[in-house]
C-alpha positions in Angstrom: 127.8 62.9 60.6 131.5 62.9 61.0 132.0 60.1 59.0 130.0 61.1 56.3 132.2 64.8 56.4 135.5 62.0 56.7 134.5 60.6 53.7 133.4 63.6 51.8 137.0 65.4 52.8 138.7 62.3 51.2 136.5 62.7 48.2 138.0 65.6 47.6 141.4 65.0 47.4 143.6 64.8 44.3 144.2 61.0 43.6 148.1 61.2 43.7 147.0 61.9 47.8 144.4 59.2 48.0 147.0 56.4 46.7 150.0 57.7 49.1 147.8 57.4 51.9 146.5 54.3 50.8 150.1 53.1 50.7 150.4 54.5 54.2 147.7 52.5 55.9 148.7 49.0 53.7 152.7 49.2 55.3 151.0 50.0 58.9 148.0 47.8 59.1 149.9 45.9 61.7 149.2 48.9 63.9 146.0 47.6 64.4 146.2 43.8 64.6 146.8 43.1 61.0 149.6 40.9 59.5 152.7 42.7 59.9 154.2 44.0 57.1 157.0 42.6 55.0 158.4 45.9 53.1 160.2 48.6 54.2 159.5 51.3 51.3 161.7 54.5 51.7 161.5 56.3 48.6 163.1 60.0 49.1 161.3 62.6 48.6 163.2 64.5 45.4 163.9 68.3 45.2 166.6 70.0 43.2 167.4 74.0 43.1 166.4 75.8 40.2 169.4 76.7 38.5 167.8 78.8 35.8 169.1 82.3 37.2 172.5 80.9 38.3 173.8 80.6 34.5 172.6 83.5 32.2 175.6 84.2 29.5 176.1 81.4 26.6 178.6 78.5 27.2 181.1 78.3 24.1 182.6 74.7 25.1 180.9 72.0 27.5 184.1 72.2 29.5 182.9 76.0 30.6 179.7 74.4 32.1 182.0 71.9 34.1 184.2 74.6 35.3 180.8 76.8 36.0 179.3 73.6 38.2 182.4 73.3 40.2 182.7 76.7 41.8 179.4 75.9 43.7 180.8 71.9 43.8 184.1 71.8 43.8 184.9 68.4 44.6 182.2 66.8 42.3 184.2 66.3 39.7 187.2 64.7 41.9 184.6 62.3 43.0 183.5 61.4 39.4 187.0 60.7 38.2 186.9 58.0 41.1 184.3 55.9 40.3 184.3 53.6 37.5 181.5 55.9 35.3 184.8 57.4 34.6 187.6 55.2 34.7 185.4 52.2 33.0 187.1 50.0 35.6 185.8 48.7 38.5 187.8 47.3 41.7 190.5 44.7 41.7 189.3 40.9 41.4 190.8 37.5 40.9 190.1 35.8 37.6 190.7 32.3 36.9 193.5 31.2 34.7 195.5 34.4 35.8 198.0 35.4 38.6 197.0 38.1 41.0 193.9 40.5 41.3 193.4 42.9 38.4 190.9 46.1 37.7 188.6 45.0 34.5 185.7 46.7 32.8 185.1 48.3 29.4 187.6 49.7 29.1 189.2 46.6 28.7 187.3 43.8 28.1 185.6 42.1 24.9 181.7 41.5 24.1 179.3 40.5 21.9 178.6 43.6 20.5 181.6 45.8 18.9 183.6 43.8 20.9 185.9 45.9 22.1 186.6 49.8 22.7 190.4 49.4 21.9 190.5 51.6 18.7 186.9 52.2 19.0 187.0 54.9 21.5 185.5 57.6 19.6 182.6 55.6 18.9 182.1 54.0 22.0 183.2 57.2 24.4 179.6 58.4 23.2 178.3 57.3 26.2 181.3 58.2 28.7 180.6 60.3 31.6 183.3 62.7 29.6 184.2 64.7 27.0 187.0 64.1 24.6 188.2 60.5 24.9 189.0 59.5 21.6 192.1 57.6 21.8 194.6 56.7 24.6 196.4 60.7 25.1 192.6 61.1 27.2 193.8 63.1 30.6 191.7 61.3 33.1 192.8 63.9 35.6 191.9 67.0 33.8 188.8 68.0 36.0 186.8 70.6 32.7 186.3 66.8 31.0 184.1 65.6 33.4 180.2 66.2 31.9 177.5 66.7 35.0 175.3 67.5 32.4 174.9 64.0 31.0 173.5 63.1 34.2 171.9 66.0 35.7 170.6 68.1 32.6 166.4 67.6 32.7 166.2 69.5 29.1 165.9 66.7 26.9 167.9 68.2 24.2 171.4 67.4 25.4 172.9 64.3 22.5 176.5 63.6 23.0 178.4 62.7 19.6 181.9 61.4 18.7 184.1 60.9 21.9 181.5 62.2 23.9 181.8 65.7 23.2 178.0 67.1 22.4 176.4 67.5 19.5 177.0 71.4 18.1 172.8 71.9 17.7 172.9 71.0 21.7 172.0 74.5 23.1 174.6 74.4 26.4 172.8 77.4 28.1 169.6 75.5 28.3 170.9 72.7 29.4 172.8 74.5 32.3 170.0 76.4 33.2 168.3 72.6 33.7 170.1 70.8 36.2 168.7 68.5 38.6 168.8 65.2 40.0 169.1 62.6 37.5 165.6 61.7 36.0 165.3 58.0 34.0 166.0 59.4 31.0 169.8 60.3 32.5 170.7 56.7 33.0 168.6 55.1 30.2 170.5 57.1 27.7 172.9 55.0 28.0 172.2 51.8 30.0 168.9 51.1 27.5 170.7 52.5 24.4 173.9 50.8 25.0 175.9 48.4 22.5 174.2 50.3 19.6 170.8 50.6 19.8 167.5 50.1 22.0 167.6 47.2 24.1 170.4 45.6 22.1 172.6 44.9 25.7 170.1 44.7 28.1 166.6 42.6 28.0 165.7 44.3 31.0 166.4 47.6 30.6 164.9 49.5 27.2 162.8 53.1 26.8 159.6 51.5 28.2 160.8 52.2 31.6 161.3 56.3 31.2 157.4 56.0 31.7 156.8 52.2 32.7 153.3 51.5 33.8 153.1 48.5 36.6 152.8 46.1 34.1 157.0 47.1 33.0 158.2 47.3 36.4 156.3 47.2 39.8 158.6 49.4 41.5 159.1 52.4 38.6 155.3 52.1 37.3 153.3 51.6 40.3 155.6 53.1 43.2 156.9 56.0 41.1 160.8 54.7 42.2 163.8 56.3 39.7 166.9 54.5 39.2 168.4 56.5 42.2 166.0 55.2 44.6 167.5 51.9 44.2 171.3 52.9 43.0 172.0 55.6 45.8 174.6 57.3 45.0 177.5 58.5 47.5 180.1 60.9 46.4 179.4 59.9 42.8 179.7 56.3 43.1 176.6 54.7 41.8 176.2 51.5 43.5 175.0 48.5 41.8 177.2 45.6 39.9 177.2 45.2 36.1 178.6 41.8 35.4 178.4 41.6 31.8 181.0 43.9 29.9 181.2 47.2 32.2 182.4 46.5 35.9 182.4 44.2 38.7 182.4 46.1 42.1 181.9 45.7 45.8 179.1 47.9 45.9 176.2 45.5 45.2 172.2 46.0 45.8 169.6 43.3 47.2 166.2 43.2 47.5 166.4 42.9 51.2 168.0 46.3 51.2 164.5 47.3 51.0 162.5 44.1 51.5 162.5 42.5 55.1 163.8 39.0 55.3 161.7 36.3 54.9 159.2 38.3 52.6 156.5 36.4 52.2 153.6 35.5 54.7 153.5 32.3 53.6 156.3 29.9 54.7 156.1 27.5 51.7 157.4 30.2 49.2 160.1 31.4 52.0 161.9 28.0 51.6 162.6 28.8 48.0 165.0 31.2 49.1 167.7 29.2 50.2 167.5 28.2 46.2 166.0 30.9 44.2 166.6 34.3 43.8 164.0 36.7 44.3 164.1 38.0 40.4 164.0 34.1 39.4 160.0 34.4 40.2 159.3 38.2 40.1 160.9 38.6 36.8 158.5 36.2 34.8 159.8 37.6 31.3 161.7 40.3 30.3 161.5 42.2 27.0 157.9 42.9 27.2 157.0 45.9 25.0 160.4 46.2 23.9 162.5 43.9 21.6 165.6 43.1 22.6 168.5 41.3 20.9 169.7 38.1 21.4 172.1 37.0 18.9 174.9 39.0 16.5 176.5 37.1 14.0 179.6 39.3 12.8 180.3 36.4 10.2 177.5 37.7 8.1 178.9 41.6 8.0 179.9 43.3 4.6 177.3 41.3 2.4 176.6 44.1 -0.3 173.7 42.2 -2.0 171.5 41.8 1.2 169.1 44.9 2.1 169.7 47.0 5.3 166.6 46.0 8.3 168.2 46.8 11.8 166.4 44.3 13.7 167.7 41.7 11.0 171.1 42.4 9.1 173.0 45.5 8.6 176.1 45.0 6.5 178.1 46.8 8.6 177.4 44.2 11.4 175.9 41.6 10.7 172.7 39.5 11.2 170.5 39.8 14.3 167.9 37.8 16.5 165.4 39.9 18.4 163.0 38.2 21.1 160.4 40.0 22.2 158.2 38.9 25.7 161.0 36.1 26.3 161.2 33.7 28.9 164.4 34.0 30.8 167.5 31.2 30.6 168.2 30.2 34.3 171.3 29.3 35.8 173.2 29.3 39.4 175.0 32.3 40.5 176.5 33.9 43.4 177.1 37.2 42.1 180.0 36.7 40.7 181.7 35.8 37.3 184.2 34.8 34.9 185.8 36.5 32.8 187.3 35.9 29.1 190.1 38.4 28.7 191.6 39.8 25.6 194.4 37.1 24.3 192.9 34.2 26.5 193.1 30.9 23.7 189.3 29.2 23.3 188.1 26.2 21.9 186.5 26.7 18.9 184.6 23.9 19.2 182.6 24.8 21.9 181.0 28.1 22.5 182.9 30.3 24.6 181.2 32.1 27.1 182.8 35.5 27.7 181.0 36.0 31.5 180.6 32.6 32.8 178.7 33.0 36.2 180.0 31.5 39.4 178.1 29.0 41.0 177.0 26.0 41.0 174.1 23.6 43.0 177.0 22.9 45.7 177.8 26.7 46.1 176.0 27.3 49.4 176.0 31.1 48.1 174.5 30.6 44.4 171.2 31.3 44.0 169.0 30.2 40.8 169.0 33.5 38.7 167.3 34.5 35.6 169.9 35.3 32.3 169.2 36.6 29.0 171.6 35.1 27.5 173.2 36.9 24.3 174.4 34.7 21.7 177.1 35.9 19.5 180.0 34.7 16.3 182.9 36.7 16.8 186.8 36.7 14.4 189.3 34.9 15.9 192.8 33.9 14.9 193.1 30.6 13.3 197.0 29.7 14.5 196.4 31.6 18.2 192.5 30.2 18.5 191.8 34.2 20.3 189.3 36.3 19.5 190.5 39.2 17.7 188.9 42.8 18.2 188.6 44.8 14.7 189.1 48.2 14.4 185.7 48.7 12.8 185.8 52.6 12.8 188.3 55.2 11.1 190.7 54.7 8.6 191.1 50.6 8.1 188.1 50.0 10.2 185.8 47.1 9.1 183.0 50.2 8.3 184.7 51.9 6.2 186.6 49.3 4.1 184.5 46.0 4.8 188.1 44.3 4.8 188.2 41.7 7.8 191.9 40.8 7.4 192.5 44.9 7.9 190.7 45.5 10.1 191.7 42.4 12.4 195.5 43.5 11.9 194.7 46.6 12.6 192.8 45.3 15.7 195.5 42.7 17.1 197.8 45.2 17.0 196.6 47.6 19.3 195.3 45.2 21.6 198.6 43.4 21.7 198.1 40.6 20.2 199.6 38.5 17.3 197.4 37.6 14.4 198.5 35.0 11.6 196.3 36.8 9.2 194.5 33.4 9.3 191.0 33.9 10.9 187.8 32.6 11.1 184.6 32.9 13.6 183.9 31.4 17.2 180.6 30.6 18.4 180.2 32.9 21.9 178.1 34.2 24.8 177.5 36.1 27.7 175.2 35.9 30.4 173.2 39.6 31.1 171.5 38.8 34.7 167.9 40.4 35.5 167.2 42.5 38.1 164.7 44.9 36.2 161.2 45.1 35.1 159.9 43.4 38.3 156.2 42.1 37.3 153.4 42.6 39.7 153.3 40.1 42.4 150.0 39.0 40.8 152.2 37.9 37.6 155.2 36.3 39.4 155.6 32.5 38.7 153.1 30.1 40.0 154.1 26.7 41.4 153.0 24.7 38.2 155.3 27.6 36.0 158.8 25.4 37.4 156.7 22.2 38.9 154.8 21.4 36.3 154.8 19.6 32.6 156.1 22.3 31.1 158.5 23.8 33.7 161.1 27.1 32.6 163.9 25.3 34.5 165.7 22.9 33.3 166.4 20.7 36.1 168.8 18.3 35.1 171.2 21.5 33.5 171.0 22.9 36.8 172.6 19.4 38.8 169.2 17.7 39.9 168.0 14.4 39.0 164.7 15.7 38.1 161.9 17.8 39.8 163.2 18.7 43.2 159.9 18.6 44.7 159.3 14.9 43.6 163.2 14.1 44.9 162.6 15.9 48.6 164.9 18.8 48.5 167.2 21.4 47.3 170.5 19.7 46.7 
């Protein structure tokens, strides 16, 4: 009888219940003689304060919402102006070919995509965590520019415009009265919209995941986690490392932050580890509902006869590649790159890579890592062999005139940098490293997926002779 009432009283709870305490019993079956378990899962519970009755008169600027948020927080937006969300640097590293240690990011390195922000800004600043940086005169002290509503507004009607100051339909009292902690949507405005467009920067990181089911991410769809789950955040500083064109800092994330070490139960797959990185098996192929793209070819820009298709050619950039479902590129890496910096000479016969990561099959620390890797034709200067960064918009910009030899002086000469008024265009790439849309373990890669005929690594590129399991070991 008191089973039967047990199992009628869990009959009868809402479902959202049944699967939490079904999570419960899986992580603590070891309680009663089962295998122990090999995750730690601490996902925060999430509450925020309604603010709805804290802000009741209309805001006529966004700066009077940032001065309204500080008298409850007044240090918040000291924090922000710390953290590379607003400076668009991250901390000081070494890069080869150049003396000392130096603070790179954005805001001033080169990429695939626009290339550069350096007379971009009010394009680009779209997606700053502040309002009105349009050119260099931006006070990066004055407190009223930092927006906390970009990150903590849970309307969904707040669009930033030119220089990220909001668009004048955005209805600032709502958006006030809003406030929370930061939802998916926060960061993916950005992060999955960056470089132009949907899942033009990142092949791992696109909408599918505002509302990802298992099948786009284990940890979002089936676990319910939010980006700050994973990226928790202290004082404002949003840990996690972008290698690619934003910042390269020392506050990193691992799976064994919330993973115990060695994962699995069985021992076989733990020897991978001293070799692979977790994501080069649980990250089968990124891109899955989502196109993302994978090659730019600026050389093509200001065609006038060609139609307009944005997942093909637009004339004021260009012709694109899109993969959709792709199988990742995979190379060593120890969580660290390379770095091409502005005025840096390439060899145009030979495609420059702008990140190169670090590592190598000797590098004890180097792991094998899944890329996408983003292909790209970029102007450079024929006499200096640099890549030049156009102005593309504004007066003179590449947009608005569809004059390359303009818009590249224009370009060199706020970057600081000489330009012959001879150029042409440089093969180029960067490496974008995956760490998202994490498959269910039932779709991570099975031996004969790298062991077999038709394995996704290339061996031989990656320093062995052949199949390391036909050769006896790693290195």
């Amino acid at each position: 009888m008191k089973r039967a009432r047990s199992v009628m009283f869990l009959l009868g709870l809402p479902v959202v219940v049944l699967l939490a305490l079904a999570g419960y019993l899986r992580l603590h079956r070891h309680a009663g003689g089962g295998d122990p378990p090999r995750t730690e899962f601490a996902v925060r519970e999430h509450k925020h304060l309604d603010h709805a009755h804290y802000f009741t008169a209309p805001f006529a600027r966004p700066q009077d919402v940032t001065r309204a948020c500080l008298g409850c927080h007044p240090k918040a937006a000291a924090e922000v102006m710390a953290t590379p969300h607003w400076l668009w640097l991250g901390d000081s590293v070494s890069v080869p070919g150049h003396a000392g240690r130096m603070r790179i990011g954005k805001k001033n390195l080169m990429n695939n995509f626009c290339i550069t922000v350096t007379g971009n800004l009010a394009s680009c600043t779209k997606c700053h965590a502040g309002y009105g940086w349009k050119d260099t005169t931006f006070d990066f002290t004055r407190a009223e520019n930092v927006d906390c509503l970009v990150c903590h507004e849970r309307s969904g009607t707040y669009v930033k415009g030119s220089a990220g100051v909001p668009d004048s339909t955005v209805d600032l009292l709502a958006a006030a009265r809003s406030v929370g902690y930061p939802k998916r949507e926060n960061c993916g405005v950005c992060h999955s919209y960056g470089g132009g467009g949907q899942a033009v920067k990142h092949g791992d990181l696109d909408g599918s995941l505002e509302n990802p089911g298992p099948e786009d991410d284990v940890h979002m769809g089936r676990l319910g986690f939010l980006c700050i789950d994973c990226h928790r955040t202290q004082a404002h500083r949003i840990p996690g490392r972008a290698f690619s064109v934003s910042v390269e800092d020392a506050h990193g994330l691992a799976c064994t932050d919330c993973h115990r070490a060695p994962p699995h139960r069985d021992p076989r797959l733990n020897t991978h580890l001293a070799a692979l990185a977790c994501q080069a098996c649980h990250i089968p192929t990124y891109a899955r509902k989502i196109p993302t793209k994978t090659n730019w070819d600026w050389s093509q820009a200001g065609d006038s006869t060609r139609a307009d298709d944005p997942h093909r050619y637009l004339r004021i950039k260009g012709a694109f590649v899109y993969g959709h479902d792709l199988v990742p590129e995979y190379a060593w890496f120890n969580r660290s790159t390379n770095r091409y910096l502005v005025g840096d000479r390439i060899d145009t016969t030979q495609v420059t890579v702008i990140n190169p990561p670090r590592g190598d099959i000797h590098d004890g620390t180097a792991r094998i890592w899944p890329f996408k890797i983003h292909r790209g034709t970029l102007p450079y200067d024929r006499q200096s062999s640099t890549l030049i960064p156009p102005i593309l918009s504004g007066p003179g910009g590449f947009w608005h005139e569809f004059d390359w030899g303009k818009a590249l002086a224009l370009g060199a000469k706020a970057s600081g940098l000489p330009f012959s008024g001879r150029y042409g265009f440089a093969k180029t790439a960067m490496y974008w490293p995956l760490s998202h849309m994490v498959a269910p373990k039932e779709k991570a890669l099975s031996c004969d997926a790298c062991h077999g005929d038709h394995s996704v690594m290339d061996w031989k590129a990656l320093g062995y002779e052949g199949d390391p399991i036909q050769r006896g070991g790693r290195r």
